[in-house]
N, C-alpha and C positions, 0 to 999 in steps of 0.2 A: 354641592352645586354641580359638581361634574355628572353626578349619576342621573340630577334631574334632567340636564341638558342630553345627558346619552339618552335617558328615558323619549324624550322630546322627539328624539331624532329617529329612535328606533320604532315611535310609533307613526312617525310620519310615513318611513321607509317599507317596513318590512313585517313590523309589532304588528298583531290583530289587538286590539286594545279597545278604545275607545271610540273608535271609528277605524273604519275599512282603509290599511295601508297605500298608500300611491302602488307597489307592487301587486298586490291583490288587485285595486281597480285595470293597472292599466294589463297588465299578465293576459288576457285572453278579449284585445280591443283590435280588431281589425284594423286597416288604412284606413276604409270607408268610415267606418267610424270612428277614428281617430279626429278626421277633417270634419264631418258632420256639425252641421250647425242648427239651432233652432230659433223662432221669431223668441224673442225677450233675451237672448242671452248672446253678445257680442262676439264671443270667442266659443273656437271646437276647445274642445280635448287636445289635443296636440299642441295648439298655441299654448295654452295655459302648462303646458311639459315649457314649452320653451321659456315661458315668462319664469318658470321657478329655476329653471335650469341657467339663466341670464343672472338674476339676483342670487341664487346657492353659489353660483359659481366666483361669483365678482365679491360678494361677501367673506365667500373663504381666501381667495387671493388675497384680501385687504388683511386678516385676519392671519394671514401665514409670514405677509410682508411688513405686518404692522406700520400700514399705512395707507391714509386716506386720498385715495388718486381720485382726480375730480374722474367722471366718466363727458367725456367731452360730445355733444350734439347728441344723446341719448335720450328722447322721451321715451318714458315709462311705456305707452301704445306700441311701440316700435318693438319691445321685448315679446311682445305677442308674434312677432313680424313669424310667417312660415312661408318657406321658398316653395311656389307651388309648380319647380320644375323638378324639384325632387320628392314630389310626393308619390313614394313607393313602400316596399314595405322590407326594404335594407336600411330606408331612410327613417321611419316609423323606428324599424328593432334598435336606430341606433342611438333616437333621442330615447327614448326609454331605456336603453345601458348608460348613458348619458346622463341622464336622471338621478337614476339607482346610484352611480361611482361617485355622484356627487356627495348621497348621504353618505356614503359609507367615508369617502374623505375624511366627510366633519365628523365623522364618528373616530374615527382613525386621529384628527387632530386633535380633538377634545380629549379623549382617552390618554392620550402623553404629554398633552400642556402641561406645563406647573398652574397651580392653581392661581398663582400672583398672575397668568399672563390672564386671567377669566376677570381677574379682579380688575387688572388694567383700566386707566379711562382713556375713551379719545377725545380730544379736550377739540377738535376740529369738526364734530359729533355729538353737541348739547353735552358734551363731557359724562356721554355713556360710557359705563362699563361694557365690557366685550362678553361679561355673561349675561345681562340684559339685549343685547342685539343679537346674539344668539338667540336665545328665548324667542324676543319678536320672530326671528328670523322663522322658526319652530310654526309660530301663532301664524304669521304666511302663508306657510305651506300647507298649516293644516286649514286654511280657508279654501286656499284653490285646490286640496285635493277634496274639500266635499262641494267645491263645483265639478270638480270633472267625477265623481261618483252620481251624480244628480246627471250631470248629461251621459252618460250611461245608461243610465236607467231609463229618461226618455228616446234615446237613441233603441232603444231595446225594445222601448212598449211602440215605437213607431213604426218597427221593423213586423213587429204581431200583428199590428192593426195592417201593415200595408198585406202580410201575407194571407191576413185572416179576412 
């Protein structure tokens, strides 16, 4: 259980695997492209660092404290939320270290749970096990990093057509 869950997380992170790491995509993403947005698709690059960086982070605090704190007046859109007075590129390098510390955390906490803390339920949580919302947690990230790998690549082919 713990190997899959580290597997999970190191292919989110850093693993070239199955699809292209959050590391690899975001590694060589300008500001400009970081914020860039396209018609069909709600959210940059950047927001979508923030939304996973919001739920990785709040997930592991739960998961460290073993316990379910309501998150009080937090809709889910709001996680997208990006302050667009600090859009630079100290603010960029530091959600992206941001990011990355986060997998590494859960890689770091899963690696020396004991196994009964994986097996654990939270009974305040459809009385999920805490290695099933990991997992999910996994199956998240690995959705919005092949949105921000897709807005890359248009961001990319936009960039050719405008120069070309």
């Amino acid at each position: 259980m713990k190997e899959v869950l580290l597997d999970q997380l190191a292919a989110c992170h850093d693993d070239e695997s199955w699809f292209k790491s959050s590391r690899t995509i975001l590694d060589d993403i300008s500001v400009a492209e970081a914020i860039w947005k396209t018609a069909g698709h709600p959210h940059s690059i950047w927001e979508i660092a923030n939304h996973l960086i919001f739920w990785n982070e709040m997930w592991l605090t739960r998961f460290i404290n073993d316990e379910m704190f309501e998150i009080e007046n937090v809709n889910n859109k709001e996680t997208f939320g990006l302050d667009h007075l600090k859009i630079n590129e100290e603010s960029w390098c530091k959600t992206i270290h941001r990011l990355s510390n986060g997998f590494s955390d859960w890689r770091d906490i899963i690696a020396n749970c004991e196994v009964s803390k994986l097996e654990g339920r939270i009974p305040s949580y459809f009385n999920a096990q805490w290695w099933n919302v990991v997992s999910n947690l996994c199956i998240h990230n690995a959705y919005h990093i092949g949105q921000m790998m897709f807005l890359k690549k248009i961001v990319r082919l936009n960039e050719t057509n405008v120069q070309g």
